[in-house]
C-alpha positions as a printed NumPy array, in Angstrom:
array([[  -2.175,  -76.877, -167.306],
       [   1.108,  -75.092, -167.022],
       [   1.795,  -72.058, -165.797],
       [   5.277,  -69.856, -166.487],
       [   5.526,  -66.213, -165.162],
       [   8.745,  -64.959, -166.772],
       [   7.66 ,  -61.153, -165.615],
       [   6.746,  -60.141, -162.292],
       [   3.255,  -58.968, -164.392],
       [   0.174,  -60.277, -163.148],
       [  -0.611,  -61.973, -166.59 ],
       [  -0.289,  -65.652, -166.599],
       [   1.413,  -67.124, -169.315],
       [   0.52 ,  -70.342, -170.811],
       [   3.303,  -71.497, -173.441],
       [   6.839,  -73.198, -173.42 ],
       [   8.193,  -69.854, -175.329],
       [   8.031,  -68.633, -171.804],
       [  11.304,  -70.958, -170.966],
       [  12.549,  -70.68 , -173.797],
       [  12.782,  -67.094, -173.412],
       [  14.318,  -67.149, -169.731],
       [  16.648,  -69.488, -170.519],
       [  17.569,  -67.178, -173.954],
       [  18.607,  -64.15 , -171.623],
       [  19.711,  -66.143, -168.546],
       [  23.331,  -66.574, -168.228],
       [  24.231,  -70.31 , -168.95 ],
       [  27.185,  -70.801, -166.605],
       [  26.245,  -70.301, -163.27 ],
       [  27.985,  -72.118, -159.957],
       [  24.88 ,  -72.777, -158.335],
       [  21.329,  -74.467, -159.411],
       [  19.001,  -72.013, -160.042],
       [  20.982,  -68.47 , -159.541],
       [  22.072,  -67.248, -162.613],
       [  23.964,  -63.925, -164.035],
       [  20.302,  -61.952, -163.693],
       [  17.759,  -64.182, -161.824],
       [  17.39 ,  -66.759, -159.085],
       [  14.565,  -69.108, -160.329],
       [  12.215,  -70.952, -158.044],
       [   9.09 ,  -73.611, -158.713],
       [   6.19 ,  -74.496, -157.636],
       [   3.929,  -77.682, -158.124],
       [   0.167,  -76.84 , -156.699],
       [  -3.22 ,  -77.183, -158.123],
       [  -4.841,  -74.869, -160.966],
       [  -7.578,  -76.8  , -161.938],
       [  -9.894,  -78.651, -159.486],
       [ -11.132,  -78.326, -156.344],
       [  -8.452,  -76.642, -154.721],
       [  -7.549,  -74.714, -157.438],
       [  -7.745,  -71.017, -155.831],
       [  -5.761,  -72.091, -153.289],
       [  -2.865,  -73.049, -155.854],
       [  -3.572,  -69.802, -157.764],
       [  -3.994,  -67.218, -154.027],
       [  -0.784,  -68.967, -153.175],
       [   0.844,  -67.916, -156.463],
       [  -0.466,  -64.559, -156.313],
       [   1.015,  -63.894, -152.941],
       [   4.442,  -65.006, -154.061],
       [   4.598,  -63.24 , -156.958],
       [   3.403,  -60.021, -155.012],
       [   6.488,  -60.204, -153.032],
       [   8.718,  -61.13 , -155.889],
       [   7.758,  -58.197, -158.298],
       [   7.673,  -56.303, -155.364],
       [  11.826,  -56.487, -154.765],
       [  12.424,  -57.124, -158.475],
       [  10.778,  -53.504, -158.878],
       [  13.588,  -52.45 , -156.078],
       [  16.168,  -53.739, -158.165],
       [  16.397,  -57.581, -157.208],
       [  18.791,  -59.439, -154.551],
       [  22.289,  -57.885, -155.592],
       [  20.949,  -57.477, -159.353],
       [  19.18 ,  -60.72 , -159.643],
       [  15.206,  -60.749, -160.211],
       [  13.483,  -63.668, -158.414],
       [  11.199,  -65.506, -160.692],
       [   8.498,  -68.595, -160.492],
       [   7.648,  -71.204, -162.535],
       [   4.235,  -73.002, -161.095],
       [   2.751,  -76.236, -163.053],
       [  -0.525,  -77.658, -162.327],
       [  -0.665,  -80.853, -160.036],
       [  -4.608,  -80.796, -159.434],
       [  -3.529,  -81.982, -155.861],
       [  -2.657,  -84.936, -157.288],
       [   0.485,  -86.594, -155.644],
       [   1.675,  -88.511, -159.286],
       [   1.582,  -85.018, -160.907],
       [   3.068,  -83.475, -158.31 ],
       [   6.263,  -85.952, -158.609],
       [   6.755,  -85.35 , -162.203],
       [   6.224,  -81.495, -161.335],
       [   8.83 ,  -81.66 , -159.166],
       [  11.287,  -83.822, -161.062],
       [  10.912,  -81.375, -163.931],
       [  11.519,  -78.071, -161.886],
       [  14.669,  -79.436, -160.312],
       [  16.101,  -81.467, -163.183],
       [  14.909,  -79.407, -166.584],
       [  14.128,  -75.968, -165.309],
       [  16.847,  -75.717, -162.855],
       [  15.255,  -74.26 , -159.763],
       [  16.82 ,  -72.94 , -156.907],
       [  14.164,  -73.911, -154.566],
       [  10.367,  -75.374, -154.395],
       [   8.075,  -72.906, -152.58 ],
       [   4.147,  -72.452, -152.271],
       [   2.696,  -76.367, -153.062],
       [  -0.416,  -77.25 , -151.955],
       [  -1.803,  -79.828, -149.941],
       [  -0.699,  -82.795, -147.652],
       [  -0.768,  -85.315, -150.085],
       [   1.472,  -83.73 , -152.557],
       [   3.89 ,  -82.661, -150.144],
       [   4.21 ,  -86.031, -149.175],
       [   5.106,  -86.812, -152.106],
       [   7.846,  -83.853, -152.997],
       [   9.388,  -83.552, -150.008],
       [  11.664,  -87.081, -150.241],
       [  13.065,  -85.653, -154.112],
       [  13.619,  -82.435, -152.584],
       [  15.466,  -83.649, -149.587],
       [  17.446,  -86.3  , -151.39 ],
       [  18.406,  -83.589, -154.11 ],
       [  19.146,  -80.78 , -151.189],
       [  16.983,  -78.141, -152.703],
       [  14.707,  -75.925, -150.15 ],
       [  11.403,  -76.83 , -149.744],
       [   9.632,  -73.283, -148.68 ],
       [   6.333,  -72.85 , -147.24 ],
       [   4.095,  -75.298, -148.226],
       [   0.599,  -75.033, -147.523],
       [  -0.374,  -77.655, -145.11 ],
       [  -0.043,  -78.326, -141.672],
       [   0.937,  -81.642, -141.295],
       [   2.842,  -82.955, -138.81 ],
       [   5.518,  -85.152, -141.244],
       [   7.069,  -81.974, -142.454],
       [   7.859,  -80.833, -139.127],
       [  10.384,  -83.76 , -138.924],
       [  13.612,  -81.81 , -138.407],
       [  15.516,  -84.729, -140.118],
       [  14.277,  -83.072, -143.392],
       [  16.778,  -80.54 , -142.994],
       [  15.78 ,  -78.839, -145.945],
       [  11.79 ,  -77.844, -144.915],
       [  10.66 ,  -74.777, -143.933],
       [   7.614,  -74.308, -142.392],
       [   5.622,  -71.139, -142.383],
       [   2.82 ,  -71.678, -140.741],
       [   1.201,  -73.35 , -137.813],
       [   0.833,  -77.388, -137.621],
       [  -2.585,  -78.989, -137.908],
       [  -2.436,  -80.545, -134.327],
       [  -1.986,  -76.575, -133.285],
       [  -5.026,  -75.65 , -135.477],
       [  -7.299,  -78.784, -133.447],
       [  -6.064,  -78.191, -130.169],
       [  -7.455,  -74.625, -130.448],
       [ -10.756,  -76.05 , -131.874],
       [ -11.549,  -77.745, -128.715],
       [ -10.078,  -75.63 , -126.431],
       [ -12.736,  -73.184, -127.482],
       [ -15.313,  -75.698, -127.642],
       [ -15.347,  -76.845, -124.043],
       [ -14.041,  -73.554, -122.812],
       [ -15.861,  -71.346, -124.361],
       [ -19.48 ,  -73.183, -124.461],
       [ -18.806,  -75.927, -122.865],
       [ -19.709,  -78.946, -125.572],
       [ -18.211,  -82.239, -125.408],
       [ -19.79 ,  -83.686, -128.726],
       [ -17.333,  -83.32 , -131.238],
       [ -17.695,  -85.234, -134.601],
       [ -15.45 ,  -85.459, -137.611],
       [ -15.502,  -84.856, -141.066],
       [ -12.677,  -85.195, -143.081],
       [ -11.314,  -85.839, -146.699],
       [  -9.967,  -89.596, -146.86 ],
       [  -6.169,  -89.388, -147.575],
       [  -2.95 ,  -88.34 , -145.105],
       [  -4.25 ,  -84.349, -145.281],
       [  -7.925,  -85.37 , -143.335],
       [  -6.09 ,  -87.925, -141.346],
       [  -3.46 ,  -85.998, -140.007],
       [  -6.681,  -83.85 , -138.566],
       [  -8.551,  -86.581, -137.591],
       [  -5.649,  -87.575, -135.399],
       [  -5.389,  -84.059, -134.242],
       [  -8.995,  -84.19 , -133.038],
       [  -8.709,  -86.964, -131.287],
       [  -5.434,  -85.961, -129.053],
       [  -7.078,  -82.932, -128.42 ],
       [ -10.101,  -84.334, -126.89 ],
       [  -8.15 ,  -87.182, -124.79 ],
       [  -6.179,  -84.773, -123.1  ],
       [  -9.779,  -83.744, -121.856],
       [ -11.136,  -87.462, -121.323],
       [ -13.248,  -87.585, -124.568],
       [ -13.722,  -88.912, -127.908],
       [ -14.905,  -88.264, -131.11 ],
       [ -18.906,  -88.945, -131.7  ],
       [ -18.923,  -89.936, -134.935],
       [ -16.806,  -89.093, -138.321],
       [ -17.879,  -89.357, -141.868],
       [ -15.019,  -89.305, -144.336],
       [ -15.328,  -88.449, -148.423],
       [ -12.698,  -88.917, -151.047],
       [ -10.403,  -86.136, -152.347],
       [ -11.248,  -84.271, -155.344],
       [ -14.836,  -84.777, -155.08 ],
       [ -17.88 ,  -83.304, -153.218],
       [ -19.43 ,  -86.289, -152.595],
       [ -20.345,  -86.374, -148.553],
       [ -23.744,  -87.547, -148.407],
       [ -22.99 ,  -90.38 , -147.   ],
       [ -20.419,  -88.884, -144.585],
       [ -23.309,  -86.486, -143.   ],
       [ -25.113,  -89.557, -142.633],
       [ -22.671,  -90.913, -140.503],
       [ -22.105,  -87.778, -138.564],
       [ -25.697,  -87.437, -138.002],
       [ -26.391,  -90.436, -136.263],
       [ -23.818,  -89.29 , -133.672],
       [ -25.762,  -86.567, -132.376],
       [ -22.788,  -84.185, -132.423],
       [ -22.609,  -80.419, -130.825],
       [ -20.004,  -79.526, -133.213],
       [ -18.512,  -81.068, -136.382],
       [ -14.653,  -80.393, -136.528],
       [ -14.247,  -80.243, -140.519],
       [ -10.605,  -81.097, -142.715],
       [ -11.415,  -81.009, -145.744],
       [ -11.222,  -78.889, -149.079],
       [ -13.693,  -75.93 , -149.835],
       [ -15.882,  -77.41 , -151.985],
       [ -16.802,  -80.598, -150.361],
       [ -16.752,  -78.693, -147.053],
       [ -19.497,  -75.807, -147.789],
       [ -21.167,  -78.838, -149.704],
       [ -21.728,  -80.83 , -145.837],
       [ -22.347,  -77.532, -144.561],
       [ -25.242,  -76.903, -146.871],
       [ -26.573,  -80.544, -146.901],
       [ -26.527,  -80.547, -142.75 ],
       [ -28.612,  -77.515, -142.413],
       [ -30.844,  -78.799, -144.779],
       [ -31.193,  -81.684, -142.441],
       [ -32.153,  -79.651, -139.412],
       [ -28.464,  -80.284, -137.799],
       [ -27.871,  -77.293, -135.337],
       [ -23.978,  -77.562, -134.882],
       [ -21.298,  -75.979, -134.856],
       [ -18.665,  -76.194, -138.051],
       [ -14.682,  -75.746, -137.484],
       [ -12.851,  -75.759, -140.594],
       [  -9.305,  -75.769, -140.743],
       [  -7.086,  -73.116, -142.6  ],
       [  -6.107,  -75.471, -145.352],
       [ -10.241,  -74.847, -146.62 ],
       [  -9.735,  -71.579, -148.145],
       [ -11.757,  -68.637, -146.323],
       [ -12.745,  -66.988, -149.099],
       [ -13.591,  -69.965, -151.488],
       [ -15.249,  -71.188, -148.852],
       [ -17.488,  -68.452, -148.004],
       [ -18.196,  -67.916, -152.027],
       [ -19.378,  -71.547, -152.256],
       [ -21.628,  -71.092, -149.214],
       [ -23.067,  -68.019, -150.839],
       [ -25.22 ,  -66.619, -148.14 ],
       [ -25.58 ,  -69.487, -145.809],
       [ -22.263,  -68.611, -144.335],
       [ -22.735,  -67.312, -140.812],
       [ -21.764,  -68.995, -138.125],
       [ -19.117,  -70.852, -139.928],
       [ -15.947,  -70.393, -138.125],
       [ -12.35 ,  -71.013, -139.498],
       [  -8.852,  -71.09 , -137.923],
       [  -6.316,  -69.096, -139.693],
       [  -2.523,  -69.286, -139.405],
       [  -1.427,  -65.771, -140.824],
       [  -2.804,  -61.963, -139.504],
       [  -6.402,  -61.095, -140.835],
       [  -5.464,  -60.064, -143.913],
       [  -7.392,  -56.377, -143.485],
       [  -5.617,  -55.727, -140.501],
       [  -3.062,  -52.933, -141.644],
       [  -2.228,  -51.878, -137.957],
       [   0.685,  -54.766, -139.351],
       [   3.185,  -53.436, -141.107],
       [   3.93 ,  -56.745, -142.954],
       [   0.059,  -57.197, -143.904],
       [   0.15 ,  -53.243, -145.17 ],
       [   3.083,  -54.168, -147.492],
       [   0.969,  -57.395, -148.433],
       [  -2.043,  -55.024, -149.286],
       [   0.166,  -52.552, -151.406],
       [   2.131,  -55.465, -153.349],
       [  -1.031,  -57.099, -154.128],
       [  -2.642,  -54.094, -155.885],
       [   0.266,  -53.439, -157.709],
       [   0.851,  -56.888, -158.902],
       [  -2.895,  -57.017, -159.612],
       [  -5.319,  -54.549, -159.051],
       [  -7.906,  -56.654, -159.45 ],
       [  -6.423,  -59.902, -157.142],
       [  -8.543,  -60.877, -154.005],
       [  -7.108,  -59.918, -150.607],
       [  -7.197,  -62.835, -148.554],
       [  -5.228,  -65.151, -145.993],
       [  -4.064,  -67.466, -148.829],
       [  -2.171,  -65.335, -150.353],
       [  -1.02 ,  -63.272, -147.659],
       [   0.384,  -66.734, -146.651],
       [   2.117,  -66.753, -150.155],
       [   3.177,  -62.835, -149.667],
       [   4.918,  -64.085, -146.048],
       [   6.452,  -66.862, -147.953],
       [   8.02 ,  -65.11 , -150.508],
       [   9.226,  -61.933, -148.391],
       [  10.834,  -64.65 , -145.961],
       [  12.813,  -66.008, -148.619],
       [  13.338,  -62.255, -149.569],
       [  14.736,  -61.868, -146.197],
       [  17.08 ,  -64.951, -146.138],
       [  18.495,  -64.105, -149.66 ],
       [  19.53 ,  -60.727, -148.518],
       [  22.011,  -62.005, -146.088],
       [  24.037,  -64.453, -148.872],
       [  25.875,  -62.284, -150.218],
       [  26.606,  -62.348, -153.887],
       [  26.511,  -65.63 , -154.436],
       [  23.754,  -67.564, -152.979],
       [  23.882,  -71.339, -152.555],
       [  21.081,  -73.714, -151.725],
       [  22.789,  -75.297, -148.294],
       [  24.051,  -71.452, -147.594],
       [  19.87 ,  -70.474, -147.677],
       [  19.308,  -73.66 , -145.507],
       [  22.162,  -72.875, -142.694],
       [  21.346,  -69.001, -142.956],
       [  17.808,  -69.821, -141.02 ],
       [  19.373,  -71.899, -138.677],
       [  22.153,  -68.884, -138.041],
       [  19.539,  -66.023, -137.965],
       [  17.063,  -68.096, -136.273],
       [  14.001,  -64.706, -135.937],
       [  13.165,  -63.105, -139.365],
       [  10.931,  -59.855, -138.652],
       [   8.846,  -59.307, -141.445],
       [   7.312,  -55.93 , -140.316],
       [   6.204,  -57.028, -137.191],
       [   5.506,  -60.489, -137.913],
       [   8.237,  -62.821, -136.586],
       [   9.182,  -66.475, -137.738],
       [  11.491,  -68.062, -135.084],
       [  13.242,  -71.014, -135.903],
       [  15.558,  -73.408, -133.825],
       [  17.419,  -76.62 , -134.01 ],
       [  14.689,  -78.326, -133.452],
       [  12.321,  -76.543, -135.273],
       [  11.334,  -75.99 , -138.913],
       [   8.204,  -74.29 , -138.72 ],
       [   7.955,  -70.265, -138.479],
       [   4.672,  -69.343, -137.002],
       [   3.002,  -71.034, -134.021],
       [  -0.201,  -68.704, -133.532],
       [  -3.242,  -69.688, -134.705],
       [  -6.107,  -67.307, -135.167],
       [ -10.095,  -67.573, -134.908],
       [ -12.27 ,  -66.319, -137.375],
       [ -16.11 ,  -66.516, -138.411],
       [ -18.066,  -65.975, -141.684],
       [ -20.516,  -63.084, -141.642],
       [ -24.294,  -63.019, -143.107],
       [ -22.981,  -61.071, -145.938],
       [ -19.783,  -63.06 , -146.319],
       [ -16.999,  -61.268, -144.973],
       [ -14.932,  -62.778, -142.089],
       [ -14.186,  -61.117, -139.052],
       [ -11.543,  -61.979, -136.366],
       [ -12.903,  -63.203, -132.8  ],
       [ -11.338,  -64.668, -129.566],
       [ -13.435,  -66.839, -128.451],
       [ -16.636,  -68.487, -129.632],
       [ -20.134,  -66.63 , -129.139],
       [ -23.013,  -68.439, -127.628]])
């Protein structure tokens, strides 16, 4: 599946006229990939179909929120921002010919919003070789925060930051040492598995057992197995929604009275939707502001630009992570001038360093690609709502 958006409308558009009918309008000669007489264009490769599918589309959403939202204030210096998003299905051999096609055929100005570890692994060596900016990709892994790829940015908090506040609430807060693993088998569930297991040596311990399953499926029988015969107090969980709320389900059938951790990368919502109501006690880290919490100026704005993209869009912390994304990029633009240039964008975050996004701040460094550092409890209600907490309840 391929998805153009042309308009900063909420209606998806499935059909090559939709190129075609940018690059009709869009003024041919232009100095710098991607920025043209009326637009700047960006891309993004993420999953549409499949099991991480509403992560791809949340992600989308977000961005588009905050794109229609300054296109409907008149652009950056006259120029609309648009996105073009094909569908990878987390797949890393789609997500190269994604990629390829964005930068070489459709002429993007930068990659933003992809989805998952194994894809970024993937684009991030055409994007660097090529020098285009690789925005706020959804995963935490540690690779991208290689400051060598001079041309990653990094929204959100790292996976190891995610685990280390896992177990510091485990044995801080209640006091368990038991701490198995489950986690989907490629470099996303490994890059957690390896965060578990610093986070517990620092505190003399080690994982009790981990059960692994493969990606795109939901097929972890044999992973709760393993997990079971550890006797764990907790199960620290990397994996996608599906096959996630699948263990979840499965273990309580079983009797198993743990604890589940999921990491951000999950989904919240999805997540809670595929429990249905056997959701509480499920707790999740998040990397962005609870996405209710309008005390925020930056997550009112999110709230506003959401309902006007799409009245009918899901408020949530995937696509407030897309809505942060694409109002940093907002923010970055705005300082170019009139003529924007891929290594200008790159240098102008080193320059400026702290973007203030309505009282959310991304600090950057010299030695540091990654935004946001914070990382944020949360746990699933009876009725399915989340709700923010600081430590874990006994």
């Amino acid at each position: 599946m391929e998805i153009f958006a042309v308009t900063r409308l909420p209606k998806i558009i499935f059909s090559l006229v939709s190129v075609s009918f940018v690059s009709l309008f869009a003024t041919t000669l232009h100095a710098e990939s991607g920025v043209f007489g009326n637009e700047i264009r960006f891309g993004q490769s993420a999953a549409f179909e499949g099991p991480a599918s509403e992560l791809g589309q949340s992600m989308r959403n977000g961005i588009l929120a905050a794109f229609q939202e300054i296109n409907q204030a008149g652009g950056i210096n006259g120029r609309r921002l648009t996105l073009t998003s094909y569908d990878d299905g987390y797949n890393p051999s789609k997500a190269i010919e994604n990629a390829n096609k964005l930068i070489e055929i459709d002429d993007v100005f930068a990659l933003i919003g992809g989805v998952g570890t194994p894809t970024a692994k993937v684009i991030q060596p055409i994007s660097t070789e090529k020098n285009v900016p690789f925005i706020g990709p959804f995963t935490g892994a540690s690779f991208l925060r290689n400051t060598d790829f001079h041309n990653v940015v990094n929204i959100r908090a790292s996976y190891e930051q995610e685990t280390e506040a896992w177990i510091e609430r485990l044995t801080k807060d209640l006091g368990l040492s038991r701490v198995a693993v489950f986690y989907q088998d490629d470099s996303f569930g490994r890059a957690g598995l390896k965060g578990v297991e610093n986070a517990l040596k620092k505190r003399n311990l080690e994982i009790v057992a981990e059960g692994k399953y493969m990606r795109n499926t939901a097929a972890v029988k044999r992973a709760l197995l393993s997990i079971r015969e550890g006797k764990p107090e907790a199960v620290a969980m990397i994996g996608a929604y599906r096959a996630s709320a699948e263990f979840i389900r499965l273990a309580r059938s079983l009797g198993m009275e743990v604890i589940f951790l999921n990491i951000s990368f999950v989904g919240s919502k999805a997540l809670s939707r595929e429990l249905g109501g056997q959701g509480q006690g499920v707790f999740v880290t998040q990397v962005v502001p609870f996405p209710e919490d309008n005390s925020l100026p930056i997550v009112s704005d999110y709230q506003k630009a959401m309902k006007e993209f799409d009245p009918a869009a899901e408020i949530g912390f995937v696509s407030l992570e897309g809505y942060i994304a694409g109002r940093f990029v907002v923010e970055v633009l705005k300082e170019l001038g009139d003529t924007p240039t891929r290594t200008a964008f790159i240098s102008q975050i080193d320059r400026t360093k702290t973007f203030d996004l309505g009282g959310l701040k991304l600090a950057f460094g010299g030695n540091d690609n990654q935004g946001l550092d914070r990382v944020f409890l949360t746990e699933i209600l009876p009725d399915g709502r989340f709700r923010p907490i600081d430590r874990l309840p006994k």
